[in-house]
C-alpha positions, 0 to 999 in steps of 0.5 A: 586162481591160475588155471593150468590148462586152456581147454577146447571151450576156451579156445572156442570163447576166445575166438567167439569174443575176439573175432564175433563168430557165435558159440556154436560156429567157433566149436566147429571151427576149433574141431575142424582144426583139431580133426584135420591136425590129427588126420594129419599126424596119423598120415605121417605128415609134419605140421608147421604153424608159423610163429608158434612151432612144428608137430611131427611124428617119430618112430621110437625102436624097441628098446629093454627096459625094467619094470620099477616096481618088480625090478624084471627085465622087459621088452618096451614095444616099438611105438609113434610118438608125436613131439612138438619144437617150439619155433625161435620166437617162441622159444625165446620170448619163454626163456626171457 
């Protein structure tokens, strides 16, 4: 069965195998991570990682919209969103 998502336990047991850290270590150094990609974009700062693609964070305006189920006109609030592009490489071995 294929799975769909890699989970944060996942992440950690692959560097437990790969690189030898213990268990418990690799859980650390994948929240570390994760917490200082997060303080990051919260900051409003843009995250690069070479070979795989860059993290930032856009300003999206209010906007109107309609509500799908009613039908009614309403105001869509002005909100920050974080996107993700790709780098080339990357893009380009998905696309082949």
């Amino acid at each position: 069965m294929k799975r769909s998502n890699i989970t944060r336990k996942d992440l950690a047991k692959a560097i437990n195998e790969k690189l030898g850290f213990s268990q418990r270590s690799a859980e650390e150094i994948i929240d570390t991570v994760f917490s200082t990609m997060k303080n990051t974009l919260i900051a409003g700062e843009s995250i690069k990682l070479v070979h795989f693609g860059s993290l930032s964070v856009r300003k999206k305006s209010p906007r109107k919209g309609r509500n799908p189920r009613t039908g009614d006109a309403m105001e869509i609030s002005s909100r920050s969103m974080v996107t993700f592009r790709p780098s080339k490489g990357l893009r380009l071995k998905l696309n082949s």
